[in-house]
N, C-alpha and C positions, 0 to 999 in steps of 0.2 A: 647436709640438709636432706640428703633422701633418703638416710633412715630416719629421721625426724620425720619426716613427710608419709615417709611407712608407718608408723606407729600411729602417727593422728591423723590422717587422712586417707591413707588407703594409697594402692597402686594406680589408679584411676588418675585420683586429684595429685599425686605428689609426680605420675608422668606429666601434667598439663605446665603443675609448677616448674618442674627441669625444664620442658617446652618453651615456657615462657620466660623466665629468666638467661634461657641458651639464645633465645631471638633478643632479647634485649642487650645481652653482651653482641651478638653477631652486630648489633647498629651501633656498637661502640668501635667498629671496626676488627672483630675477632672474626673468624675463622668456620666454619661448618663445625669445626671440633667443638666447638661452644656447646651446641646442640645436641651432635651425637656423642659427646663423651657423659651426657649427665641421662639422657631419656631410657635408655635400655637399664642402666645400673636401675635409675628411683623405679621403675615398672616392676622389675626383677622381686628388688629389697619389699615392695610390697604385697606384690602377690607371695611369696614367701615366706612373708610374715604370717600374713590372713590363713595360708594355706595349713601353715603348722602349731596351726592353734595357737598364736600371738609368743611366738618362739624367738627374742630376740639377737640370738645368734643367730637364728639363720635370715633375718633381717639385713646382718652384715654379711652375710656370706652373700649374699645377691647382689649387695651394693659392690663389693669388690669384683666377683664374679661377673657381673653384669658390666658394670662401669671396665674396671680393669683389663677387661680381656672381652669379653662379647662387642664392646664399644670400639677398642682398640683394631679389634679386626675390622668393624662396621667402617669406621674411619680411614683404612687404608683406600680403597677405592674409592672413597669421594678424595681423598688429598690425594692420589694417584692420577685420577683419570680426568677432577672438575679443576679440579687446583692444578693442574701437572706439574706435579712436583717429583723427585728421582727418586723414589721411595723403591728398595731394593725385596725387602721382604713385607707380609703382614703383618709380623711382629714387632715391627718398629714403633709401636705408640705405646703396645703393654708396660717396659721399665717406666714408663712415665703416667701411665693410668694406673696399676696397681697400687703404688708408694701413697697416693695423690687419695684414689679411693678408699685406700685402707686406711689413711690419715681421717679422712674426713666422717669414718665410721664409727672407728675408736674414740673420737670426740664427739659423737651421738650416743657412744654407749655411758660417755663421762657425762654427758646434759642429763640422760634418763637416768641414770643412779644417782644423781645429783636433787633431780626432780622426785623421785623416791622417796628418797630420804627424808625430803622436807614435807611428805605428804601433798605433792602440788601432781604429783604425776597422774594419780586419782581423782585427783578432784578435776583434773582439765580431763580426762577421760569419760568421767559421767559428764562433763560439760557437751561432750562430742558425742554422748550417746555410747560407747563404745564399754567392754569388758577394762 
C-alpha cells in the first residue's frame, strides 16, 4: 500500500494513510510496530518517487529501505525500552521487515503494470491531477 500511496498521493498523504491505518491496527490490540513499521517506508517511497521525476523503482527502493531497515531500527528502542522486551541487537526486526516490505512493493509494482496495461493508470492520474 505505500507505493500505491506513493504514486497517487504523494509522501504527505500516503505517511497520514500508514499513520492511520498503523493507529487503527494498534486498537485491534497490535503493537507500536503497527505504526513505526509502515510511516517511515510510505514517506520515504514518496518523496522518492516525487523526487526522481516519478521514477518507479525508486518508489520501491524507499519502501523497502524505508520500511525494512530505517523502521526496523526505529522500532528497536520503542520495543526495547516502552515494551521491555530482551531485544539483544537493532537488527532484530530487519529479517522481518525487508521480506514483508519487499513483498508488498513488488505487488504495487504488479497493480501499476497491471493498471498500465489496461489504460486505467492514466486515466486515474489525470483524475488526480498528476503527470
Amino acid at each position: 500500500m505505500n507505493v500505491l500511496a506513493a504514486v497517487f498521493v504523494g509522501p504527505y498523504w500516503g505517511f497520514l494513510a500508514a499513520l492511520i491505518t498503523g493507529i487503527l491496527r494498534m486498537m485491534t490490540g497490535r503493537t507500536a510496530l503497527a505504526v513505526i513499521g509502515a510511516v517511515i517506508g510510505a514517506f520515504l517511497s514518496g518523496f522518492l518517487y516525487r523526487k526522481s521525476g516519478h521514477k518507479l523503482y525508486m518508489a520501491v527502493i524507499g519502501e523497502i529501505f524505508g520500511t525494512g531497515i530505517l523502521s526496523a531500527f526505529a522500532a528497536y528502542p520503542v520495543m526495547k525500552y516502552i515494551y521491555g522486551m530482551d531485544l539483544q541487537t537493532p537488527w532484530v526486526y530487519v529479517p522481518a521487515f525487508v521480506p514483508s516490505s519487499a513483498m508488498g512493493a513488488f505487488l504495487a509494482v504488479l497493480v501499476i503494470a497491471l493498471l498500465k496495461r489496461s489504460g486505467m493508470f492514466a486515466r486515474m492520474m489525470e483524475k488526480l491531477n498528476r503527470k
